[in-house]
C-alpha positions in Angstrom: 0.0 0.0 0.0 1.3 3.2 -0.9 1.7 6.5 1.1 -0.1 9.3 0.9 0.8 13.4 1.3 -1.5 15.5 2.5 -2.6 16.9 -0.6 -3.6 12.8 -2.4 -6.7 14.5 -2.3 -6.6 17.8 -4.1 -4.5 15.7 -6.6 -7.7 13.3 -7.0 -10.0 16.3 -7.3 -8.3 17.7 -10.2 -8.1 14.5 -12.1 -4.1 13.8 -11.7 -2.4 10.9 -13.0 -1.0 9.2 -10.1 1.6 6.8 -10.0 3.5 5.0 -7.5 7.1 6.8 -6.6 9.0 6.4 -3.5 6.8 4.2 -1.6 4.0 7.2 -2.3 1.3 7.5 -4.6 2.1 10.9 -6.8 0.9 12.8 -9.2 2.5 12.2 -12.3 0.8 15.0 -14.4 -2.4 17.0 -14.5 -3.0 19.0 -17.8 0.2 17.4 -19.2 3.8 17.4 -19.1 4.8 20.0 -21.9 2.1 22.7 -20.6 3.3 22.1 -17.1 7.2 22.5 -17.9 6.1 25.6 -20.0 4.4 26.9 -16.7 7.8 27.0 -14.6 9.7 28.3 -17.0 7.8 31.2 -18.1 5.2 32.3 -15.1 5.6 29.5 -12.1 4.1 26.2 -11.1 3.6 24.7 -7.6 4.8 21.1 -6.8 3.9 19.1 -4.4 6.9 17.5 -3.0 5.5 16.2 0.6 7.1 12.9 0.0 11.0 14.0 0.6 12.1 13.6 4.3 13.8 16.3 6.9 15.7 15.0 9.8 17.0 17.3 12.5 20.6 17.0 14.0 20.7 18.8 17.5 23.3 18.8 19.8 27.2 20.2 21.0 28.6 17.9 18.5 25.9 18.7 15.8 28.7 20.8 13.4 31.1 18.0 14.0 28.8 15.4 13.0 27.3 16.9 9.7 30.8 17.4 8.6 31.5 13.7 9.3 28.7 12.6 6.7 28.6 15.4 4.2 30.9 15.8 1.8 30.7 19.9 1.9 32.6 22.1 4.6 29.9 23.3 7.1 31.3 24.8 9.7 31.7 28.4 8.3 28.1 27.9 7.3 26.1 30.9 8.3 22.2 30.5 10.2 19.9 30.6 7.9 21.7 29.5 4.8 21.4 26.3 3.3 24.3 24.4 1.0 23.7 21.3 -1.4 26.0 18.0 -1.0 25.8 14.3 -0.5 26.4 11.6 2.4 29.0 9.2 1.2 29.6 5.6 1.6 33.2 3.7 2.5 34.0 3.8 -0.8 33.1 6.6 -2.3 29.9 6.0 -3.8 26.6 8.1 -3.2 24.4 7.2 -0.2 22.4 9.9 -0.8 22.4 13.8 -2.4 20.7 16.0 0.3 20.3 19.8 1.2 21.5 21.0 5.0 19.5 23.9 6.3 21.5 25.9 9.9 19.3 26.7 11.8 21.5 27.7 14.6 24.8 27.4 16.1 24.3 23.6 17.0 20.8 22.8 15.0 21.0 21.5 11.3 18.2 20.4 9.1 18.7 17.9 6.6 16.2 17.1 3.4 16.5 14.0 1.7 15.2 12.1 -0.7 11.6 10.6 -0.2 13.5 7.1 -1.9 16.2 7.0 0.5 14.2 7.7 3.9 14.6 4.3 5.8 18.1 4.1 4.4 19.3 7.3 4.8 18.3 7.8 8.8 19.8 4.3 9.4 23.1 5.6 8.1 22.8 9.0 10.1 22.0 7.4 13.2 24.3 4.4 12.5 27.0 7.1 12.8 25.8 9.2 15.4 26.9 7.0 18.6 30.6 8.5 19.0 29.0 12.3 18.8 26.5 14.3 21.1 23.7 14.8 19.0 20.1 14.1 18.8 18.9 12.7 15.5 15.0 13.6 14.5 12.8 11.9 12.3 10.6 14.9 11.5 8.9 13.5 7.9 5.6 13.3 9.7 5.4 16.7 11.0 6.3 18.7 7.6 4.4 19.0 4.1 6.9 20.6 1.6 5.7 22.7 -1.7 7.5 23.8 -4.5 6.6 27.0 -6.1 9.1 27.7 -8.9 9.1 30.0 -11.8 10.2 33.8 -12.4 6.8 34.9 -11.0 7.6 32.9 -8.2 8.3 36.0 -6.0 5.4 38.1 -6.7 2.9 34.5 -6.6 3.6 33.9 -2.9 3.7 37.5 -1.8 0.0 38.0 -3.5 -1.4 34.8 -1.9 0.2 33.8 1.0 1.2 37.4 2.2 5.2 36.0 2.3 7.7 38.1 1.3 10.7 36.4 -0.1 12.3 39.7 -1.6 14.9 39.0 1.7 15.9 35.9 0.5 18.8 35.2 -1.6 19.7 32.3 -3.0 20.3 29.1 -1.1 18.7 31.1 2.2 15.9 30.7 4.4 13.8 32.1 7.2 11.5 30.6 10.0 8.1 32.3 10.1 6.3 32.9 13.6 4.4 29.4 13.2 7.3 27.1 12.3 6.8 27.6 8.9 10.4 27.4 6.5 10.6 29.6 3.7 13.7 28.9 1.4 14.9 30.1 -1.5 16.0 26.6 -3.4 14.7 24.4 -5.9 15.2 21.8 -8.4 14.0 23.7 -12.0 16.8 25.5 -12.7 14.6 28.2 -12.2 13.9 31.1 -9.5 11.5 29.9 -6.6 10.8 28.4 -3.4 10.2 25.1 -1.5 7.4 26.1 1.3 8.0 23.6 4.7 5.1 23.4 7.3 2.5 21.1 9.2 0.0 18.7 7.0 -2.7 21.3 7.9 -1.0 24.5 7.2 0.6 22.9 3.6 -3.3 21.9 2.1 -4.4 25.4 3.1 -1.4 27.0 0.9 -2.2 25.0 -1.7 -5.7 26.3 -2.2 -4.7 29.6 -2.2 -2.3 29.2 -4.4 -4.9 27.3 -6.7 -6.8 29.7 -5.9 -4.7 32.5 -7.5 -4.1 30.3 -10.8 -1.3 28.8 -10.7 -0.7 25.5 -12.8 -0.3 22.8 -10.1 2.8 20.5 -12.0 3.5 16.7 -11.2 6.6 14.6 -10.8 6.9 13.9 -14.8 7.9 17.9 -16.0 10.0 18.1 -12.3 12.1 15.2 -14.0 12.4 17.2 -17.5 13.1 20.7 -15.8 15.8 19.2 -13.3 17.4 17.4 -16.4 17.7 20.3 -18.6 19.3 22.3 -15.7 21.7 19.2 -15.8 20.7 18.6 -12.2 21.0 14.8 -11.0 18.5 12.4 -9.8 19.5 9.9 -7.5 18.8 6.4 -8.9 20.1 7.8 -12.8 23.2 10.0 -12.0 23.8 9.2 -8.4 24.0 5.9 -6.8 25.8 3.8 -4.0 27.9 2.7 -7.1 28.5 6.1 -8.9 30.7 8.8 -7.0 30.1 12.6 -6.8 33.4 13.2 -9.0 32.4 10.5 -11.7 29.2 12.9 -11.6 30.9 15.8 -11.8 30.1 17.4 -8.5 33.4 17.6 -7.1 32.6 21.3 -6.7 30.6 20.3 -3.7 33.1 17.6 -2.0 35.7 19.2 0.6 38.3 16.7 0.5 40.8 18.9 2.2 38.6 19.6 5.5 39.9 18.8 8.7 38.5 15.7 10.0 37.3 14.5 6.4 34.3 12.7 5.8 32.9 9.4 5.5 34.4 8.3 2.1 36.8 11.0 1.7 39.6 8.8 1.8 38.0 6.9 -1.2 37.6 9.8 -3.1 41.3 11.2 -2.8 42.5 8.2 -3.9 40.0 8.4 -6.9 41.0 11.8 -7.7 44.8 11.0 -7.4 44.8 7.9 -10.0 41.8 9.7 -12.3 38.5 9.1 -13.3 37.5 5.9 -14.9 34.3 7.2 -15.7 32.5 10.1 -16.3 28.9 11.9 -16.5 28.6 13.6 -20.1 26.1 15.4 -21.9 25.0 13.8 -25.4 23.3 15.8 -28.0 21.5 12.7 -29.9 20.8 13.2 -33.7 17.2 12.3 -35.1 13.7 12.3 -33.3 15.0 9.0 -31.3 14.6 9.5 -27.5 17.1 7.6 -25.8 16.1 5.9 -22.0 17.7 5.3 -19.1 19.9 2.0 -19.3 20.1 2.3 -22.9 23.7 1.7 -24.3 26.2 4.5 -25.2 28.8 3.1 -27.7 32.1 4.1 -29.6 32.1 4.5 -33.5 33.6 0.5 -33.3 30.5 -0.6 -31.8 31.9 -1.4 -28.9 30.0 -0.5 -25.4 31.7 2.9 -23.5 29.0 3.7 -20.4 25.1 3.8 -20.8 22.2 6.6 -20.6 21.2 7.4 -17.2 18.6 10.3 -18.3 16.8 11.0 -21.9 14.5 13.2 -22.9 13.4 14.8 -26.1 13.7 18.6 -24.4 10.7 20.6 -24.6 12.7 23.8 -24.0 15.6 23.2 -26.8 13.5 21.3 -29.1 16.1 18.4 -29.8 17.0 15.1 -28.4 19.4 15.2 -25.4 20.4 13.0 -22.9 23.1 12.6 -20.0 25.6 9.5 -19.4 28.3 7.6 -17.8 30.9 6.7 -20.0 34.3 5.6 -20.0 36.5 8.9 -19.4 38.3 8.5 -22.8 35.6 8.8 -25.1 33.7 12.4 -22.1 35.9 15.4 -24.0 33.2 17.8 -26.1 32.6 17.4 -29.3 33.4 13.3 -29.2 31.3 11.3 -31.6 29.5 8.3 -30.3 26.4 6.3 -30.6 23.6 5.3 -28.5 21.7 2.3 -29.4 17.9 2.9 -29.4 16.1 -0.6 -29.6 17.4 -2.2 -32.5 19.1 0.8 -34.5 22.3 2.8 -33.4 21.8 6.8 -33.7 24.9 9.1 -33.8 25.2 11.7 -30.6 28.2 14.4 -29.7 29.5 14.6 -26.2 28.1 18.3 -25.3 27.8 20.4 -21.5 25.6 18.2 -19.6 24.0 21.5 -18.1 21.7 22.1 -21.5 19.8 24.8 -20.3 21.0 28.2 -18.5 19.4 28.2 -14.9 17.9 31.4 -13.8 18.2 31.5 -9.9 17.9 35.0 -8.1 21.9 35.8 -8.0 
């Protein structure tokens, strides 16, 4: 039996497609995927994204402890800012890619994927016994919306009566009833994610339905994510891929004191070179090629496979993102993807397709 936010039934009432994701049933789509994409990058769209999970990490050795399972530096990290990273296994592969909130001096927030739940807080308190913290399950008390667009801004203001003009990117404030108000998403465009109690999430949402604004599923929040070149864990990230072979050694500290679960991994990675690495393919034809589907050198032989494929709404051409032997990632390489029985030529181009446009 699948979960349920607190919204299943608005979703019902305005005829969603639902489908089961994550252990909950979402909505897929409502008027369809290309109107809804269109939506968010042009005016704004609201997503409900009630599913992910927020722990909180209290305690004298709460800094400490963060920095020992996230791969960013967070101890220079002011209150009310948040940073983007991922926990780390052993050896170097991707437990899980997760945002940390500070919400004080010794109180962190973490949000993490609605897949990874069980797992991810049986790491974090796995780890937790040598420090003095207090690990919180707090996925039951918090919905979580997504309102994202450039009209964002002025959408919230006019009907939920929250200002966001004081929030810069990656920032966040607490409102007088617990509410948290942050300036991040995962559209590559401006907007905000909207945490608060079951009750207080479902009235939000009607005003915000209220006002017009195109309620968006899970379906165009995979092809807006992907255009930004933005990963999803299960394609680009997994227990078997690394953040460098993903390309996000921007957001790995490997030279922090202390280190990190995995660092040590990931050094020696670094130090001998990537055997792999995440690419951009620009794929010739109207072929759309899938997750899984085979990435191949002008020989024939097999070089990586596609972890995400779309035909872009935005660009209006086939792209797609992959892990491929690190020979064959430099731009401009010529290779194939095999697409059911035919092979279709592709170029290795920036895996970020579409220019993001977060408030600065």
């Amino acid at each position: 039996m699948n979960k349920l936010t607190c919204l299943h039934e608005r979703h019902c009432g305005l005829g969603a497609q639902m489908s089961p994701f994550a252990g909950y049933d979402m909505p897929i789509e409502y008027e369809g995927l290309d109107a809804e994409h269109l939506a968010v990058r042009t005016k704004a769209g609201l997503f409900d994204v009630s599913h992910m999970g927020e722990v909180d990490i209290d305690g004298p050795d709460a800094v400490r402890f963060v920095n020992h399972i996230f791969t960013g530096d967070i101890s220079e990290l002011p209150t009310g800012h948040a940073v983007y990273g991922m926990m780390t296994n052993e050896l170097g592969g991707v437990v899980d890619d997760l945002l940390v909130y500070r919400k004080g001096a010794d109180s962190f927030m973490l949000v993490i994927n609605a897949a990874n739940i069980d797992k991810d807080i049986e790491w974090i308190r796995r780890h937790a016994g040598a420090f003095h913290v207090e690990v919180r399950d707090r996925c039951a008390d918090f919905g979580q919306l997504a309102l994202q667009g450039p009209d964002s801004e002025a959408v919230m203001k006019a009907a939920l009566g929250i200002d966001g003009s004081d929030l810069g990117f990656y920032t966040f404030k607490s409102l007088d009833d617990g509410t948290i108000v942050s300036r991040t998403g995962y559209t590559g465009e401006d907007g905000f994610e909207i945490y608060a109690s079951p009750a207080v999430i479902v009235a939000m949402w009607d005003k915000l339905m209220a006002a017009g604004v195109k309620p968006c599923g899970l379906g165009c929040r995979d092809t807006l994510r992907f255009e930004a070149g933005l990963p999803l864990y299960g394609d680009e990230l997994t227990d078997d891929i690394t953040p460098l072979e993903a390309g996000l050694g921007m957001f790995v500290s490997l030279d922090k004191p202390g280190g990190f679960i995995g660092c040590e991994a990931l050094k020696k990675q670094k130090a001998e070179g990537l055997r792999r690495k995440l690419v951009g393919l620009a794929i010739e034809g109207g072929a759309t090629a899938r997750h899984g589907f085979e990435v191949l050198d002008l020989d024939g032989a097999v070089i990586g496979h596609v972890t995400t494929g779309y035909n872009s709404l935005t660009l209006g051409k086939n792209i797609a993102m992959a892990l491929v032997d690190a020979r064959y990632a430099s731009l401009g390489t010529a290779l194939q993807v095999r697409i059911r029985r035919r092979t279709v030529a592709a170029e290795v181009v920036k895996k970020r397709f579409y220019t993001p446009n977060y408030k600065k």
